[in-house]
LONUSE-109740 format. One record per residue: residue number from 1; y, z, x of N, C-alpha, C in turn. Coordinates in pm, 1 decimal. Each point is the difference from the previous one (the first is absolute). Layout:
<sevex->NUM	npy->Y	npz->Z	npx->X	capy->Y	capz->Z	capx->X	cpy->Y	cpz->Z	cpx->X>
...
***
This chain:
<sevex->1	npy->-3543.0	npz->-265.8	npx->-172.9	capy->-48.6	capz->99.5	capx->-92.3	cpy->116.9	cpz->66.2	cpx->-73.9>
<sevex->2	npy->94.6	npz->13.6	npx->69.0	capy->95.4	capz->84.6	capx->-32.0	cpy->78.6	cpz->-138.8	cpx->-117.7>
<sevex->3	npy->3.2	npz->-114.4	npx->-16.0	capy->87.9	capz->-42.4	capx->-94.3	cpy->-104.7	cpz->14.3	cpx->-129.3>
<sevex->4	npy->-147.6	npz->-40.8	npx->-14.7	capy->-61.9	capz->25.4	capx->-97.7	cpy->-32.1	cpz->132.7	cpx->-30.3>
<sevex->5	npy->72.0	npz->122.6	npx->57.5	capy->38.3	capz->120.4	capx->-24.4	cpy->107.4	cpz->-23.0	cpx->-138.7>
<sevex->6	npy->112.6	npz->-35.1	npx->52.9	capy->101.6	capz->-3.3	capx->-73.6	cpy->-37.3	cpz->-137.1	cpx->-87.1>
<sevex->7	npy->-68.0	npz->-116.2	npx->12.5	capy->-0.1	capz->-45.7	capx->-104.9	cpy->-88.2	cpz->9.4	cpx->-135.6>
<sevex->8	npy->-79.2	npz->142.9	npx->-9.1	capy->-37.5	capz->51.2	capx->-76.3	cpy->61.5	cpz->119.0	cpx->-80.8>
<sevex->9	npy->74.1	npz->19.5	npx->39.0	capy->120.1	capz->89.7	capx->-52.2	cpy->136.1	cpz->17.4	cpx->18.8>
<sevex->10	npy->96.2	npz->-5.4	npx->79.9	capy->115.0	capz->-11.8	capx->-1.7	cpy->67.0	cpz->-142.7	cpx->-12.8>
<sevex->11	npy->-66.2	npz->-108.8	npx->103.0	capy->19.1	capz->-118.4	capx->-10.7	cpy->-26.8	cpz->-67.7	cpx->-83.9>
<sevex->12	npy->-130.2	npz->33.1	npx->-73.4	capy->-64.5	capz->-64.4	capx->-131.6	cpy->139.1	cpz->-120.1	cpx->-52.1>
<sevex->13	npy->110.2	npz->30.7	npx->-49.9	capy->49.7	capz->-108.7	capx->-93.8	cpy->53.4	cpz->-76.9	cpx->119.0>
<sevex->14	npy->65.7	npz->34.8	npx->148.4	capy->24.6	capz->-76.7	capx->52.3	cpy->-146.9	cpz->-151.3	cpx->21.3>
<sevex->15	npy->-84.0	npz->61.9	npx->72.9	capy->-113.2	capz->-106.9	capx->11.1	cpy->-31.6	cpz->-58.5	cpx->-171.9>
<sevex->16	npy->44.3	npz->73.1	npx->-97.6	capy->-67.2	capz->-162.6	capx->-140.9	cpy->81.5	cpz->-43.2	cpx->16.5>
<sevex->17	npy->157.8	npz->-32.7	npx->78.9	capy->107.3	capz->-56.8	capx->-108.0	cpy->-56.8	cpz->-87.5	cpx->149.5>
<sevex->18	npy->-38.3	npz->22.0	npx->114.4	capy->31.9	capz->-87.7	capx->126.6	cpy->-148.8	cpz->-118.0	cpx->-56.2>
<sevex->19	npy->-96.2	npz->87.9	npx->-72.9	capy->-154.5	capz->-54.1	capx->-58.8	cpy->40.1	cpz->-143.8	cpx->-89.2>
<sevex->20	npy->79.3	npz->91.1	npx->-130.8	capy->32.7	capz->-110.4	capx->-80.2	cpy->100.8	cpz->-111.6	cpx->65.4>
<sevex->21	npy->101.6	npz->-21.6	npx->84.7	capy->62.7	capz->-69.2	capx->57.2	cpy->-83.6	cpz->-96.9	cpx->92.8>
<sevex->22	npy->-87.2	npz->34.1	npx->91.5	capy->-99.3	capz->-71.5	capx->7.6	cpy->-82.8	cpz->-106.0	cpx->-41.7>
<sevex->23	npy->-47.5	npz->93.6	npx->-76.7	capy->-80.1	capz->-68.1	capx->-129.2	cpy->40.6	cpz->-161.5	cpx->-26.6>
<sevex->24	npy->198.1	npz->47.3	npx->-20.5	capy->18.8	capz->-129.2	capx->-89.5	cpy->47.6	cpz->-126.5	cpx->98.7>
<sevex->25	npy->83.5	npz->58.2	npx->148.6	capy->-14.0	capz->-51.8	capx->79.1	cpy->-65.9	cpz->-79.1	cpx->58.8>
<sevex->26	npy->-148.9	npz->35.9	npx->-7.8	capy->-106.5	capz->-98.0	capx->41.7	cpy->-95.7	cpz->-110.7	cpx->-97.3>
<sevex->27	npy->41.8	npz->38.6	npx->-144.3	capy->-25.2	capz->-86.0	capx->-96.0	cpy->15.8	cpz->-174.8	cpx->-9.2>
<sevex->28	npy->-45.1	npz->-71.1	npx->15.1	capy->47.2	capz->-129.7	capx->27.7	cpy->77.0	cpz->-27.4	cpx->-155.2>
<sevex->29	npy->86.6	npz->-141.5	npx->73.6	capy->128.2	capz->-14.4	capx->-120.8	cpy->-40.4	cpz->-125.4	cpx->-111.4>
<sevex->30	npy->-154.9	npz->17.6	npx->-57.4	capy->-86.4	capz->-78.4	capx->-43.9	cpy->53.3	cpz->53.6	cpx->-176.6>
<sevex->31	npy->-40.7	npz->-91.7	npx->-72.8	capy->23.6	capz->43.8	capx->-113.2	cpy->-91.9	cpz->136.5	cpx->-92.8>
<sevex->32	npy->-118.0	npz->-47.3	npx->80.7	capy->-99.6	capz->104.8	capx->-34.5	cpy->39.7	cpz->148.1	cpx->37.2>
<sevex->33	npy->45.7	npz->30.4	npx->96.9	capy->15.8	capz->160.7	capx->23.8	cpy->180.4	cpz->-10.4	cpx->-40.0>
<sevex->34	npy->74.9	npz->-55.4	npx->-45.7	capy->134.3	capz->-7.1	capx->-75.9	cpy->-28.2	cpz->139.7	cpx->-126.1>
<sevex->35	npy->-37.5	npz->4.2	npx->-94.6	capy->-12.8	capz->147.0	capx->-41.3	cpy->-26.5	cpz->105.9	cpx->54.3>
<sevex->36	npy->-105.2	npz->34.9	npx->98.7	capy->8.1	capz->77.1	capx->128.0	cpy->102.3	cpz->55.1	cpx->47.8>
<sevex->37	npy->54.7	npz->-112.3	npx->25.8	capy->172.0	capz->46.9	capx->128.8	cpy->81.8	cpz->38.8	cpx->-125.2>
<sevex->38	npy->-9.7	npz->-42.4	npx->-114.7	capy->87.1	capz->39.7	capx->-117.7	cpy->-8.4	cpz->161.6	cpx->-13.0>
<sevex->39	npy->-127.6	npz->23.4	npx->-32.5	capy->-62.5	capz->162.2	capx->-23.4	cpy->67.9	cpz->94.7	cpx->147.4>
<sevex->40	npy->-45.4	npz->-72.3	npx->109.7	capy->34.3	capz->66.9	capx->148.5	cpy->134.0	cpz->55.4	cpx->10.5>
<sevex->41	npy->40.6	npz->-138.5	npx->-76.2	capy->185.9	capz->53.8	capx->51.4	cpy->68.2	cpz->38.8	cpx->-135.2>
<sevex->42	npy->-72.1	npz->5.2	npx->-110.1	capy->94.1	capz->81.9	capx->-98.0	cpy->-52.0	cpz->189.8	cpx->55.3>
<sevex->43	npy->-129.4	npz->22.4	npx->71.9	capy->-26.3	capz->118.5	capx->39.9	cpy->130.2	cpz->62.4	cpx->101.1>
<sevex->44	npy->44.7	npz->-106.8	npx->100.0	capy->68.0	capz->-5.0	capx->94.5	cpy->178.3	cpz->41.7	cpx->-73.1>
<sevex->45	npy->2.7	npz->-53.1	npx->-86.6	capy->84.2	capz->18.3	capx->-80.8	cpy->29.6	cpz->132.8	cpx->-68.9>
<sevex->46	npy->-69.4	npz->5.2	npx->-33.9	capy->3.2	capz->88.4	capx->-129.3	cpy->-114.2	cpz->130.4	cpx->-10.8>
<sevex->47	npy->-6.8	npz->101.1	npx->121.6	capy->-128.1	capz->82.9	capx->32.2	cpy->-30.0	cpz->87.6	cpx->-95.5>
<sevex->48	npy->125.8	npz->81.8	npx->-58.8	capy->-43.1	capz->78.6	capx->-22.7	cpy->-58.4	cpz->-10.7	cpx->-179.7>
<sevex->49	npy->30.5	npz->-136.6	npx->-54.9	capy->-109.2	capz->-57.5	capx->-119.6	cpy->-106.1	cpz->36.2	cpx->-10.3>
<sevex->50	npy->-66.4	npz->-19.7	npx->119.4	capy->-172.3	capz->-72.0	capx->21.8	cpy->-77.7	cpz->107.6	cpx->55.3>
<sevex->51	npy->87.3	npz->68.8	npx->110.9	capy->-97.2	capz->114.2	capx->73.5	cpy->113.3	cpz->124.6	cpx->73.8>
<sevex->52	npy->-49.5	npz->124.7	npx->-43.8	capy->121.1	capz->84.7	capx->45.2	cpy->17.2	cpz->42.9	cpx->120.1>
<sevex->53	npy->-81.2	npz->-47.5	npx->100.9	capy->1.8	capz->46.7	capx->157.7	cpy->70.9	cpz->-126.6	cpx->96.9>
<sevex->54	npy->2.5	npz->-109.2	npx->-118.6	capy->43.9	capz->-124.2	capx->73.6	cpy->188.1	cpz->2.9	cpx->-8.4>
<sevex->55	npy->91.2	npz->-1.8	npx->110.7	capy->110.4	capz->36.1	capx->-16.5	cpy->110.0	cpz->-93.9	cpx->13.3>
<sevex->56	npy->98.0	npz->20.8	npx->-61.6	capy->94.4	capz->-174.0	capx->17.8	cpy->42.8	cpz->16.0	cpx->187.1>
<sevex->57	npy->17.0	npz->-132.1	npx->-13.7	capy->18.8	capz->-68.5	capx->172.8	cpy->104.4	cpz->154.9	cpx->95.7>
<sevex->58	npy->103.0	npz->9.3	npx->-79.9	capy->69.4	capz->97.6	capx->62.8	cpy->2.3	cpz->145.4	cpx->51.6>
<sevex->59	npy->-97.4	npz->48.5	npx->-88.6	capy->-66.0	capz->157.3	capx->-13.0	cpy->-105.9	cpz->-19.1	cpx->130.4>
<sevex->60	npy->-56.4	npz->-148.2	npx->-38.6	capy->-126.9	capz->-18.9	capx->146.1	cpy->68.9	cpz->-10.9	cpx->109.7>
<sevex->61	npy->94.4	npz->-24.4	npx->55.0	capy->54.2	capz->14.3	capx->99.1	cpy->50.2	cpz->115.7	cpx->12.9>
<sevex->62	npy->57.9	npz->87.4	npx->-42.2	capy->42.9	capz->154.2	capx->0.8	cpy->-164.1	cpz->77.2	cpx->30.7>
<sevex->63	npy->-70.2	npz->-0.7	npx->-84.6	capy->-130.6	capz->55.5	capx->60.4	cpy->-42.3	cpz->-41.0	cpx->156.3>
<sevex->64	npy->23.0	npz->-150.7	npx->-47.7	capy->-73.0	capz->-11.4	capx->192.6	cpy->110.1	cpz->63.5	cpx->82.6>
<sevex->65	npy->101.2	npz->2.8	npx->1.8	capy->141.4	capz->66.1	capx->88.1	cpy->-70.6	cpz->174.4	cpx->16.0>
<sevex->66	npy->35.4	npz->36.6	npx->-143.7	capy->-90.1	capz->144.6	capx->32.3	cpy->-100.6	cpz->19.1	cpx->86.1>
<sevex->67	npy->-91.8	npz->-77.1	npx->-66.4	capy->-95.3	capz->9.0	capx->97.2	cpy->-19.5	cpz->-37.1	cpx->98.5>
<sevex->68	npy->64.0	npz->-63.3	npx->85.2	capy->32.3	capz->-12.2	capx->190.4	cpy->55.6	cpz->74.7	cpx->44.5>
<sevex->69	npy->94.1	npz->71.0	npx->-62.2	capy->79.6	capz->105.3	capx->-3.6	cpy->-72.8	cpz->138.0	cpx->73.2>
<sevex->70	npy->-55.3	npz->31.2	npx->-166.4	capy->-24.8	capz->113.2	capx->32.2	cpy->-154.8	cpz->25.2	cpx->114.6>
<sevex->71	npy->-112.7	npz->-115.5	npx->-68.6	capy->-79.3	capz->7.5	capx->145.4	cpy->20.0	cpz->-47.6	cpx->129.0>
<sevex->72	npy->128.3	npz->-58.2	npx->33.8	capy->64.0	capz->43.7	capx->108.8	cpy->36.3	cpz->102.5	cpx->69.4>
<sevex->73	npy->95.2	npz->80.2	npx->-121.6	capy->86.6	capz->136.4	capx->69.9	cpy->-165.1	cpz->87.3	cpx->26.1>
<sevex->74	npy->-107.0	npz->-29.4	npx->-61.8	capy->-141.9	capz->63.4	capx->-32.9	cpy->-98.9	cpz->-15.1	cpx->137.9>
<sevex->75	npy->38.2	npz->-132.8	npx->56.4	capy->-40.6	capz->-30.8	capx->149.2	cpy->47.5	cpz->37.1	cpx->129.4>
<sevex->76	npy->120.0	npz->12.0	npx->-56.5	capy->101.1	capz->49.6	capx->122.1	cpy->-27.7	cpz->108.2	cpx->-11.2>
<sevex->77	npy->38.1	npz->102.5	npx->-109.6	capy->-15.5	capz->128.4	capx->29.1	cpy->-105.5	cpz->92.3	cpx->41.5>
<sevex->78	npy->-113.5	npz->-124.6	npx->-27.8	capy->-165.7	capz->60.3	capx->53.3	cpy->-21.5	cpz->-21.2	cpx->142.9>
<sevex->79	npy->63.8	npz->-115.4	npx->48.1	capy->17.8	capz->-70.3	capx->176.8	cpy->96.2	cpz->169.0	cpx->81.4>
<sevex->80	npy->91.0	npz->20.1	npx->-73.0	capy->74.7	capz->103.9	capx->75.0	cpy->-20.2	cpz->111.4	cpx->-19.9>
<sevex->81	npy->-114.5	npz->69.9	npx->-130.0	capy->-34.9	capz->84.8	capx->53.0	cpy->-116.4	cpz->48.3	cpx->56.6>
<sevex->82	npy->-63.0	npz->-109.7	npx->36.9	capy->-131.9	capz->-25.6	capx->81.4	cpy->51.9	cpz->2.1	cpx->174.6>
<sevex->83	npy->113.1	npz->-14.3	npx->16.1	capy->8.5	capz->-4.0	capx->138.0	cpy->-22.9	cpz->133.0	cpx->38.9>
<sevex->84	npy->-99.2	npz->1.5	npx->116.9	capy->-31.0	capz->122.5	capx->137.1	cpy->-15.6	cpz->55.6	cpx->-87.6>
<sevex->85	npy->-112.3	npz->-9.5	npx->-109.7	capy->-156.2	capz->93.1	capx->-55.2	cpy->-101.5	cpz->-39.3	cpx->55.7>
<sevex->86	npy->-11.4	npz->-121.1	npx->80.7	capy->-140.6	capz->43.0	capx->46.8	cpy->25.4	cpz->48.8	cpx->144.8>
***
């Protein structure tokens, strides 16, 4: 529950860029879906063209870092100050 928490709002661009990567990944290497993987990976390329929440490869990794980060220090600090309240 808690990742489709965050992948409706904080995570949002991490999960399209992991969506669209997918996508093209599983595309077979047929001539027919060849424009497909073309469209997929100029998105992959080139994000902030096409859609403004979608972020280049490097920024998506800095977000996901943040974000282990900080809902980490966010877990821990809720684990320790929960000890001997009940």
């Amino acid at each position: 529950m808690g990742l489709l928490i965050l992948a409706g709002n904080t995570a949002y661009p991490v999960f399209l860029r992991i969506t669209i990567w997918t996508m093209k990944s599983l595309l077979p290497a047929d001539e027919t879906f060849h424009d497909k993987k073309v469209a997929l990976q100029f998105l992959l390329d080139h994000p902030r063209r096409c859609y403004t929440t979608l972020f280049p490869k490097a920024q998506t990794y800095w977000l996901v870092a943040s974000l282990i980060c900080l809902n980490g220090f966010d877990w821990i600090m809720f684990e320790i100050l929960n000890i001997g309240v009940c």
